[in-house]
N, C-alpha and C positions, 0 to 999 in steps of 0.2 A: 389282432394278434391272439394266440392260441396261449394257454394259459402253460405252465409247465405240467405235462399230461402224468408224472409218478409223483408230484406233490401230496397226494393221499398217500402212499406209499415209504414214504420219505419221512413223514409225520410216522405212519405205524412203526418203521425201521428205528426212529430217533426212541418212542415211547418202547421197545421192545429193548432197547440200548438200555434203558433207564431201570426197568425190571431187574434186567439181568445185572445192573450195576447193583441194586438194593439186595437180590440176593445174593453177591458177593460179601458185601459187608455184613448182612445176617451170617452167612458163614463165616468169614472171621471173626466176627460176636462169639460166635458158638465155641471156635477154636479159641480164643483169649480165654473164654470162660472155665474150657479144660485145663489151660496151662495154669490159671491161676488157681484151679482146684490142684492139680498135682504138686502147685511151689506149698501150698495151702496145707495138702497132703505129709511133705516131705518136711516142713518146718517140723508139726507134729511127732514126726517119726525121730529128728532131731534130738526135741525135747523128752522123749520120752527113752533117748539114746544115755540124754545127760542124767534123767534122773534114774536109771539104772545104774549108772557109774555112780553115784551119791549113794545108793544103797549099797553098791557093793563094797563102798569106804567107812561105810556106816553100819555093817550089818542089815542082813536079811535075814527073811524067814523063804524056805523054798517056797511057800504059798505065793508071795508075795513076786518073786520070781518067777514064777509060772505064769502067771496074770499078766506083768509086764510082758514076757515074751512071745504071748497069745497076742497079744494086743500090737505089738511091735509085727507079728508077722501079718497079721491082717492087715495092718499099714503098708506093709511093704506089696501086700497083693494089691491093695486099693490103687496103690502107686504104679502096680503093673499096668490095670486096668486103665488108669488113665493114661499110662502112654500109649496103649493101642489104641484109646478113645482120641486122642492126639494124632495120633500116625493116621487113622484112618478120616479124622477131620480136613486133615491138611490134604488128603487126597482127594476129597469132596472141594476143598475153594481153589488145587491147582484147576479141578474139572471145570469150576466156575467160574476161573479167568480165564479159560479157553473158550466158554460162550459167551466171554463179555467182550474177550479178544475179535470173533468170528463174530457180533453180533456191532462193532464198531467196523469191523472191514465193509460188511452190506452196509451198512448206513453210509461210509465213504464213499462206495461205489454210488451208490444216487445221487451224494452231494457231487458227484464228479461230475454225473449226468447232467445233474443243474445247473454246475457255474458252466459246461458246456453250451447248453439249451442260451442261460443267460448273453454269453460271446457272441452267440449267432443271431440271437434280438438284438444285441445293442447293433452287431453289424448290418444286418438291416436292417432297423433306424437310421443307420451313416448312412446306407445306400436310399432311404428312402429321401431323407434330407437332402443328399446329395441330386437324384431327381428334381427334387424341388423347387433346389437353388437353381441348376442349369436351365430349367424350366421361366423360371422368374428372370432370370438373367437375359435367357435366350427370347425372352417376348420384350423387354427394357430396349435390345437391342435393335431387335425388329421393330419396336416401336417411335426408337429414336431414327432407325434410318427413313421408315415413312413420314416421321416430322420433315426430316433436313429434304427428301426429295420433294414436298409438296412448296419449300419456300423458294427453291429454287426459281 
């Protein structure tokens, strides 16, 4: 019997699956990592929302005013920045479940190949079995009738 002839194949297709699945999860590493820079981001911008409101119940000096508000708007850019570093992340792991998607479909298709390959071994095996028995059977038989005609 002939071995299953895309078995190497089949192996590269499964290890080419497994790549593509690691660099999925590296990308959404990278994307968890921006959102939690932006929540990370936006706490800050919060606090620094609150402690502006405390000076302005408390007295300020416009110095003092300036600096938070320089500060607060640089935040809020950071803040932009990382949603585009978001938006454009999330478009990077849709594209990597597309080749994790396309790179499990060709692996499917070989394993289809196989359990196909496989059906047709087993069924000739039956058939070859099957041979065998009729084979064994049919000389038992032949054998018994040249007993019974020699005691005649």
């Amino acid at each position: 019997m002939e071995r299953f002839r895309f078995e190497q194949l089949l192996k590269i297709k499964t290890q080419f699956e497994e790549i593509k699945k690691s660099e999925l999860a590296k990308q959404n590493q990278i994307l968890n990592e921006y959102i939690a820079k932006k929540l990370e981001l936006e706490e800050n911008a919060k606090k620094v929302k609150e402690d502006l409101k405390s000076l302005c119940l408390n007295g300020f000096s416009p110095q003092q005013m300036k600096v938070y508000s320089q500060f607060l708007s640089m935040l809020k850019k950071r803040v932009d920045v990382q949603n585009q570093l978001i938006y454009y992340q999330q478009i990077r792991v849709e594209e990597k479940k597309k080749e994790v998607i396309e790179s499990m479909i060709e692996k499917k298709k070989f394993e289809k190949l196989k359990e196909k390959y496989l059906i047709n071994l087993m069924n000739e095996i039956k058939q070859l079995e099957n041979k065998e028995l009729d084979r064994v059977v049919s000389y038992k038989i032949y054998k018994g009738i040249g007993d019974r005609s020699g005691r005649d």
